[in-house]
Legacy VTK file of the C-alpha trace (Angstrom):
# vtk DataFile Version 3.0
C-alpha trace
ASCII
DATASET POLYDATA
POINTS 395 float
121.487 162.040 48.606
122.484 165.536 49.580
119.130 167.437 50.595
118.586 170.465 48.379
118.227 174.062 50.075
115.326 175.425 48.838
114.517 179.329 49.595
111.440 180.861 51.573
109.082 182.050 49.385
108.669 185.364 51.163
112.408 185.755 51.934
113.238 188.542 49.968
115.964 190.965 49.347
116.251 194.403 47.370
117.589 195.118 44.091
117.411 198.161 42.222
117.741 198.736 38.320
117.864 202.120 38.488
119.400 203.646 41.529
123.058 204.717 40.477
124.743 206.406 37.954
125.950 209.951 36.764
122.397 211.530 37.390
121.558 209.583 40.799
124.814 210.499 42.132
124.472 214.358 41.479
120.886 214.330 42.189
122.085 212.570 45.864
124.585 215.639 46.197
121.890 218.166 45.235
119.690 216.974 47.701
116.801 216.343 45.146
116.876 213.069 45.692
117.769 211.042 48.934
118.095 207.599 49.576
114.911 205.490 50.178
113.054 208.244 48.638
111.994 208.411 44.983
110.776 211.344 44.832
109.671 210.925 41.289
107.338 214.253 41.384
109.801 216.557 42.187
112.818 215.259 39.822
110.088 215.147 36.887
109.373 218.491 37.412
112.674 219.696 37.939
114.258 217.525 34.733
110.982 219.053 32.449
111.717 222.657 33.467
114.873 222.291 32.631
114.576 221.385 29.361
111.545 223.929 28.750
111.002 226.882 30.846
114.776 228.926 30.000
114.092 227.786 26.371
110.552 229.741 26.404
112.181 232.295 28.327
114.796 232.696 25.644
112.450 232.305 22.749
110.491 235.733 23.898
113.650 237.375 24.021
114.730 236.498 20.606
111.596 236.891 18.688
111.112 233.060 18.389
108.388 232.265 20.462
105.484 232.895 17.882
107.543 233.077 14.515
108.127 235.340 11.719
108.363 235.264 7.542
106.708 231.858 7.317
108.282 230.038 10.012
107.143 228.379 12.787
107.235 230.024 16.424
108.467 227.877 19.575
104.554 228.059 20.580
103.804 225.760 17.116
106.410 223.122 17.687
104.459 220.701 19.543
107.162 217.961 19.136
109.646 219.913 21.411
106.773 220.117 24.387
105.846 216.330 23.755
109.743 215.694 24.357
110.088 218.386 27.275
106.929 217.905 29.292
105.487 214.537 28.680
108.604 212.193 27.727
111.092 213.574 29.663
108.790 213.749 33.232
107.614 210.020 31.663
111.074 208.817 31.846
111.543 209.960 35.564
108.066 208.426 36.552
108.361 205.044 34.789
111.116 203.905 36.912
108.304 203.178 40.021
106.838 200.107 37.360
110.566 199.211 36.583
112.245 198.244 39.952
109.153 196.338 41.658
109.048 194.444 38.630
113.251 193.771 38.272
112.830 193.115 42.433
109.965 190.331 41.496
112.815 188.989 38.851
115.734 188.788 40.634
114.418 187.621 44.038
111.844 184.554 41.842
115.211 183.468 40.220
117.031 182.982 43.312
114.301 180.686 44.708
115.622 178.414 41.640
118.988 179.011 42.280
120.679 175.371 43.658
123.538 175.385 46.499
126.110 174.639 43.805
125.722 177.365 42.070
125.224 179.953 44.981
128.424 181.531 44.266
128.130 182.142 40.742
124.297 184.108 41.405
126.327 185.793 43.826
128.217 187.361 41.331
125.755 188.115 39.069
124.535 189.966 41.634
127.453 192.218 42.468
128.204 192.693 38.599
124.742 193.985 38.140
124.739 196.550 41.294
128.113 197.741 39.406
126.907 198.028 36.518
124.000 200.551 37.733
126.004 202.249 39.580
128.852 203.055 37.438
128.850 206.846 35.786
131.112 205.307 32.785
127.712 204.612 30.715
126.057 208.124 30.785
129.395 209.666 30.671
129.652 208.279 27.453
126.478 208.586 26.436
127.019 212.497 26.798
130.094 212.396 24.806
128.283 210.661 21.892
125.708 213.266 21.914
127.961 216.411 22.074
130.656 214.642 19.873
128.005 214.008 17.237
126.749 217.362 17.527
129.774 219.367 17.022
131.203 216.636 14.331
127.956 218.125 12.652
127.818 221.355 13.140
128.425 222.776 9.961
125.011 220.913 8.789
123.112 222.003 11.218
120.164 223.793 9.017
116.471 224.488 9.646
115.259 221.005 9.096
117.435 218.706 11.282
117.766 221.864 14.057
114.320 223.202 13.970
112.386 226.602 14.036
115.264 227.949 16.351
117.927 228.260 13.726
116.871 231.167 11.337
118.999 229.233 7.766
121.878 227.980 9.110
124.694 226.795 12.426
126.037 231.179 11.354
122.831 232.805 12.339
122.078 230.422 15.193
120.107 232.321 18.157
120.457 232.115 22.271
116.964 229.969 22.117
118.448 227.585 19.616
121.540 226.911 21.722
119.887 226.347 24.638
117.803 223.912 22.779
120.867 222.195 21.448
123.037 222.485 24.386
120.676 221.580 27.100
117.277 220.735 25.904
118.028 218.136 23.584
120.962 216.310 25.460
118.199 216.519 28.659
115.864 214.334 26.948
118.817 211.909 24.849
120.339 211.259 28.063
117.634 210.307 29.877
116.292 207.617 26.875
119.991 206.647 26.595
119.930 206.062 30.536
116.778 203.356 29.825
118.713 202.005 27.126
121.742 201.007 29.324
119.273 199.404 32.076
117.657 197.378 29.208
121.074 196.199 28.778
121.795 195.555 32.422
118.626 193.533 32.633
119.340 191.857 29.172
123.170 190.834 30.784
121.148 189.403 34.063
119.127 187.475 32.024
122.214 186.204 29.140
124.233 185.106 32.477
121.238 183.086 34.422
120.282 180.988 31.564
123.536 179.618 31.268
123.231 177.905 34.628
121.612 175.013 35.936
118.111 176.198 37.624
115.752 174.138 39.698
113.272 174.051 36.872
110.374 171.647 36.657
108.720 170.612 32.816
105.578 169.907 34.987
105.050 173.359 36.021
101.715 174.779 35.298
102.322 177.790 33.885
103.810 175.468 30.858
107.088 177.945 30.716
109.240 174.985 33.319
107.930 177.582 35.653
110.379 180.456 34.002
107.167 182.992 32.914
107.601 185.125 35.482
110.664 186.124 33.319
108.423 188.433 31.277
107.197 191.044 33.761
110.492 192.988 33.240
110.223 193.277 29.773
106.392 194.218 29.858
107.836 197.012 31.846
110.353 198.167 29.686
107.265 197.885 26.931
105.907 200.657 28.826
108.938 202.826 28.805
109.251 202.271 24.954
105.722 204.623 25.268
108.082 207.366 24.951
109.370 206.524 22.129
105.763 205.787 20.447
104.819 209.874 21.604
108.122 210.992 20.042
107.090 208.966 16.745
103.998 209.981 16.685
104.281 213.276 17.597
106.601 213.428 14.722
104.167 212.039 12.142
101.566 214.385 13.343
103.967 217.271 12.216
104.659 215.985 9.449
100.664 215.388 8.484
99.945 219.591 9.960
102.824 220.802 8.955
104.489 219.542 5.389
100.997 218.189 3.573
101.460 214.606 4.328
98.376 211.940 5.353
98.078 209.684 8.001
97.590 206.418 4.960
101.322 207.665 4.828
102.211 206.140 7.656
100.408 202.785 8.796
103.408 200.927 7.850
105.654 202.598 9.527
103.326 202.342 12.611
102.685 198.865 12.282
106.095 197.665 11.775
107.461 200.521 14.964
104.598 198.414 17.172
105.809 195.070 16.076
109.218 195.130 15.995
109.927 197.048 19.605
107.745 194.529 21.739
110.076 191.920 19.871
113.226 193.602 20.799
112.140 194.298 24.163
111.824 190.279 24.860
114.688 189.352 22.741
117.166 188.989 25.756
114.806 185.980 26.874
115.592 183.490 24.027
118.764 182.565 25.830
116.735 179.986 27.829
115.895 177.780 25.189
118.491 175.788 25.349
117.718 175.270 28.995
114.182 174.835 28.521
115.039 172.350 25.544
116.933 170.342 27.893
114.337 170.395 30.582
111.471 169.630 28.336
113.484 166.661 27.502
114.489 165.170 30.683
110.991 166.180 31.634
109.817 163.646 28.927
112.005 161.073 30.139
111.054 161.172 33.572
107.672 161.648 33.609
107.198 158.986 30.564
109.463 156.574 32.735
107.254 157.327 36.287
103.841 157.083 33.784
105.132 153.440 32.443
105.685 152.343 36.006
102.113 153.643 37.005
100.870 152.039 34.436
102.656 148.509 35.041
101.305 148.578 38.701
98.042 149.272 37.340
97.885 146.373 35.029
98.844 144.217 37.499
96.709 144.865 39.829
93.108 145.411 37.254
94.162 143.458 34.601
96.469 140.654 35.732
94.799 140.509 39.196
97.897 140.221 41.362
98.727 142.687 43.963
102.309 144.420 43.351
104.553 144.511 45.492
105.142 148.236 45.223
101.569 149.503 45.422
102.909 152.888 47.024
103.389 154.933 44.316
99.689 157.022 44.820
97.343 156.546 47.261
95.259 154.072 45.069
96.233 152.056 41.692
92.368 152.653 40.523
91.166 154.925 37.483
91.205 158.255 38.764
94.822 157.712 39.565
95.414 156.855 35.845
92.870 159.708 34.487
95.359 162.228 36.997
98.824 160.812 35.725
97.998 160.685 32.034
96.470 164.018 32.028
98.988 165.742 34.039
101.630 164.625 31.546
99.538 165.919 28.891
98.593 169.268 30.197
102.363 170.270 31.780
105.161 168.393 29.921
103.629 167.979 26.773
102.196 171.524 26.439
105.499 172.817 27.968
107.144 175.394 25.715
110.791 175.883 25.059
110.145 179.030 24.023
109.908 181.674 27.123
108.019 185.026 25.575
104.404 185.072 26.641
102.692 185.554 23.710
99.923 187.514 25.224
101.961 189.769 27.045
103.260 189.887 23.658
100.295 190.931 22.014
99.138 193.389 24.780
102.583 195.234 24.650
102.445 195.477 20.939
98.704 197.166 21.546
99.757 199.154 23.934
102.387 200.986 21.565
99.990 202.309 19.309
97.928 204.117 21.456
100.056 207.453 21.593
98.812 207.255 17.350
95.191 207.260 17.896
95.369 211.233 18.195
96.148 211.082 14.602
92.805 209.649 13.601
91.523 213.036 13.903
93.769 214.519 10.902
91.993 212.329 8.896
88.451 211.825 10.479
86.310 214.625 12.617
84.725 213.291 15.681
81.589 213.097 13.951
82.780 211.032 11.114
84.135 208.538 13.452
81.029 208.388 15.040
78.747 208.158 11.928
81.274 205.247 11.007
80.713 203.474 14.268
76.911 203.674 14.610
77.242 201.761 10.528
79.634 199.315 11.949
77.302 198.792 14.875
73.906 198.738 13.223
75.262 196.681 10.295
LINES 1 396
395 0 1 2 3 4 5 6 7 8 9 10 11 12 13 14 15 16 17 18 19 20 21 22 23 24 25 26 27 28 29 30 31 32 33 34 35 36 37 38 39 40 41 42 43 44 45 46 47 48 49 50 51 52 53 54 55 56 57 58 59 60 61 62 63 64 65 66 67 68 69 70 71 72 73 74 75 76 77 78 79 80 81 82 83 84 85 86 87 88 89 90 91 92 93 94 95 96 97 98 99 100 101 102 103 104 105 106 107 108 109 110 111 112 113 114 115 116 117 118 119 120 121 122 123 124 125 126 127 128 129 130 131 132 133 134 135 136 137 138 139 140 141 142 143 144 145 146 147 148 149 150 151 152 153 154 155 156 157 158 159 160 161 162 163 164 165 166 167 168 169 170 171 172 173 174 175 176 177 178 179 180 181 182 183 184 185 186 187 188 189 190 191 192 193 194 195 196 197 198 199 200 201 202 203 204 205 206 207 208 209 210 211 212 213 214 215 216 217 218 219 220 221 222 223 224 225 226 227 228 229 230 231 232 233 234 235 236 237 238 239 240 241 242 243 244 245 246 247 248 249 250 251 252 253 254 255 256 257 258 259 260 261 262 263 264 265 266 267 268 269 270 271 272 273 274 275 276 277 278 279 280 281 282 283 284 285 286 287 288 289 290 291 292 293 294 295 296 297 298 299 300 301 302 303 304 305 306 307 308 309 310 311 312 313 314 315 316 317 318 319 320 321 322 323 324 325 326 327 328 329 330 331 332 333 334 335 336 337 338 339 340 341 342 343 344 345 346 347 348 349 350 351 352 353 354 355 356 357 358 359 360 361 362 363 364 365 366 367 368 369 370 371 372 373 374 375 376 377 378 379 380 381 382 383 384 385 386 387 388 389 390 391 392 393 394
């Protein structure tokens, strides 16, 4: 039989999910960014002021920055400094969580990879570092956002554009333009940008499970050995924080600002906290099939290596003749059958075909709804949450 190559478990090599692309590229030219250096400080900061610091700038000069006849000043929108200085510097930082973890991915799932099918990771691999390297994505995502805003224009009015347009797209100021020129396509791009990686990753993962990995039913973590498959997505959970500040941020105008409650909203939350965990570690369903099929030979092996145990055993205890083939563990006697029996029961038969950790799951899912515990306090003062606590505590 041909011996199997197996690789070291320390023998390594480096991906990146992020590197590449429009921004990269002119952020290489600039010399904000050079290679082997992140530098994630220094391109949040520059990305955030960006966004913010001409827009305030602009604001004074047009008479926007506090408001006037009832409206609200850039000062009051707290959505648009959510967005500018904690999302969009967010967005920048995240990616030191995302690459370790797609590094962890790629280089575990060529350890499973078998000599036939070499050639095939191999491409996978050079399709992915195209893929994240290749402007085509953002350039389109810019497109989208500019072609949707112009194809709009002429709706543009004080609710969907903000504080900065006094009634309508006519009487539009130089702090609202820079806010819908630059401000706004800032922050889009860079959540489209995670969007496209999401789908790198999600591609990576489609394109794996279709091939034949050295997977074991036996394994311990009861996954055929595959859970390390969810550390990527657990990442990209945390990314999705943005988008929990943005909603949240939004429901706490909404609760200040236009007379609404938080009660309004719990379903919304709920379901926003559910359902993006669940999207996040969609992509890893593919491997069910695979898992399916190695639960299954899994059964057949191990049940046909158990029966043989077994037959030894009764021939030696029970039938009191010594097999021929006593070599099959170290000694035919109980413990051996306890350890054989229970293995099968604890790995095989506990396997599950179905790959998403449910705890990671859950923990993801918690994890979203923190950015909404601010909004507590438009319903409750400190003190009343207190008082409630002390009666939940003392019974």
């Amino acid at each position: 039989m041909q011996e199997e190559k197996f690789i070291s478990w320390n023998e390594d090599k480096t991906y990146s999910l992020v590197s590449g692309g429009l921004i990269y590229s002119l952020l290489l030219k600039l010399g904000i960014l050079k290679h082997g250096k992140q530098r994630l400080l220094l391109r949040s900061i520059v990305f955030s002021l960006l966004g913010w610091l001409p827009l305030i700038i602009l604001s004074f000069t047009d008479g926007t920055f506090l408001g006037e006849d009832g409206q609200l000043g850039v000062a009051q929108d707290f959505l648009l400094h959510i967005r500018l200085l904690v999302v969009v510097p967010f967005l920048i930082w995240v990616e030191k969580m995302i690459d370790p973890a797609f590094n962890g991915y790629m280089n575990s799932t060529r350890r499973l990879i078998p000599p036939n099918e070499e050639a095939t990771f191999r491409k996978i691999e050079t399709q992915t570092e195209k893929m994240s390297d290749s402007w085509i994505p953002e350039i389109f995502f810019l497109l989208l956002i500019y072609g949707v805003l112009l194809f709009n224009w002429g709706n543009i009015t004080v609710n969907n554009a903000r504080i900065l347009i006094a009634d309508s797209a006519s009487d539009i100021n130089l702090s609202a333009i820079y806010y819908i020129f630059v401000s706004m396509p800032v922050y889009q791009l860079l959540l489209a940008r995670w969007f496209w990686r999401w789908i790198i990753w999600a591609i990576t993962v489609y394109r794996i499970s279709r091939m034949n990995l050295r997977i074991e039913a036996s394994h311990a973590d009861q996954s055929a050995g595959l859970e390390y498959l969810n550390v990527v997505p657990a990442a990209f959970c945390i990314v999705s924080l943005a988008l929990s500040a943005i909603f949240a941020a939004t429901i706490g105008e909404y609760i200040i600002y236009h007379g609404k409650i938080l009660d309004d909203f719990v379903l919304q939350i709920i379901a926003f906290a559910i359902a993006i965990p669940l999207i996040v570690h969609l992509p890893l369903l593919s491997f069910i099939p695979l898992l399916i099929m190695t639960r299954v030979n899994g059964i057949y092996r191990f049940g046909s290596l158990i029966q043989y145990h077994n037959n030894l055993y009764r021939e030696k205890w029970m039938e009191g003749n010594m097999p021929d083939d006593d070599n099959l563990l170290p000694s035919l006697d109980n413990s051996s059958m306890a350890d054989i029996n229970g293995s099968y029961q604890q790995a095989v038969k506990a396997m599950t075909v179905i790959p998403i950790n449910r705890n990671a799951l859950l923990i993801s899912m918690l994890m979203l709804l923190i950015p909404f515990f601010p909004l507590i306090f438009t319903k409750y003062s400190l003190t009343e949450l207190f008082s409630e606590l002390v009666k939940v505590i003392s019974g």
